[in-house]
N, C-alpha and C positions, 0 to 999 in steps of 0.2 A: 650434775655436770658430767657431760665426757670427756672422754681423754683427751678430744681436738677443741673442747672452751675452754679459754684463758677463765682467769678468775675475774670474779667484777671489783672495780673500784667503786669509791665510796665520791661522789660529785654533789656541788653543790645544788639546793633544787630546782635552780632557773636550766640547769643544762639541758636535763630534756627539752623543753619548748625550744630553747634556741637548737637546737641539733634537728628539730621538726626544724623550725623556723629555715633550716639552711638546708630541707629537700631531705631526709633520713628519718626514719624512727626507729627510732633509740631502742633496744631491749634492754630494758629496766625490773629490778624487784625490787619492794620494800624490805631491806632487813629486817629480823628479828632481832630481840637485843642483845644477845651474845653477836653474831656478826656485825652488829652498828658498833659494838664497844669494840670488837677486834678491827672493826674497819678504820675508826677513830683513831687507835694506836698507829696503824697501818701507816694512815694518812700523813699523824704527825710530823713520823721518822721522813715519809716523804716530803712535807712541807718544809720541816728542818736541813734535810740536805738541801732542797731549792734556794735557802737562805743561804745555807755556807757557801754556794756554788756562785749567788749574785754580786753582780760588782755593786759598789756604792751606790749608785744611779737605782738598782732595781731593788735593793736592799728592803728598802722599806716596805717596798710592795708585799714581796716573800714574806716578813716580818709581820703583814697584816693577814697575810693565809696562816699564818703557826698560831696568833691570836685566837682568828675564827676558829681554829680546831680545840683549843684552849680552854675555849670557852663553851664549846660544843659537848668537851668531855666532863667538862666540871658539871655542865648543866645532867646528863647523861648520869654522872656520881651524884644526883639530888646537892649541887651546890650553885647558888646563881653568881651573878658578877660582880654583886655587893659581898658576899660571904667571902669568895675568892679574894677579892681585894683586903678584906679583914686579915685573912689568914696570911695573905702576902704582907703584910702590913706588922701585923705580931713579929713574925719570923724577923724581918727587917730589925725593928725594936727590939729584939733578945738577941740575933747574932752578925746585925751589919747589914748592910745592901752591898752592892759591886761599886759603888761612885768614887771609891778611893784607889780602886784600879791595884788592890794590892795580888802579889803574886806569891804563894807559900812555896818554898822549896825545901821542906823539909824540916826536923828540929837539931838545934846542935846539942 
């Protein structure tokens, strides 16, 4: 890279053809797996801001990009979606879920 190329983002796989498909092509490379796992994290932080940033209406949407990366990383750490969901599942069962909406502010 020189000092006048941005760094690459990490996109889902359909983009290339559609960026062909709308007259461009795309400069693209395959990461290696230290920059797919750095780009993964990368991505999260960015898909997670896009959530806090969304109004209710788009919420969900964002919320289904933080998933796919979720799940992209798990799979990335040799975990699939049944394993993940075990280990979210235990966690839940030994220290709670969020569904009671409690807020800690400290011990007295």
């Amino acid at each position: 890279m020189n000092s006048y190329s941005k760094p690459g983002k990490l996109v889902r796989n359909r983009i290339p053809q559609i960026i062909r498909d709308g007259g461009a092509e795309p400069a693209v490379h395959t990461a290696g797996r230290g920059e797919y796992r750095q780009s993964l994290r990368d991505k999260l932080g960015e898909e997670v801001a896009e959530f806090l940033a969304a109004d209710d209406d788009a919420a969900p949407e964002e919320l289904a990009d933080v998933l796919e990366v979720v799940h992209a990383l798990a799979a990335d750490l040799g975990v699939d979606e049944e394993q993940l969901e075990k280990i979210r599942a235990a966690k839940a069962a030994e220290r709670g879920d969020f569904s009671d909406r409690i807020i800690w502010t400290g011990n007295r």
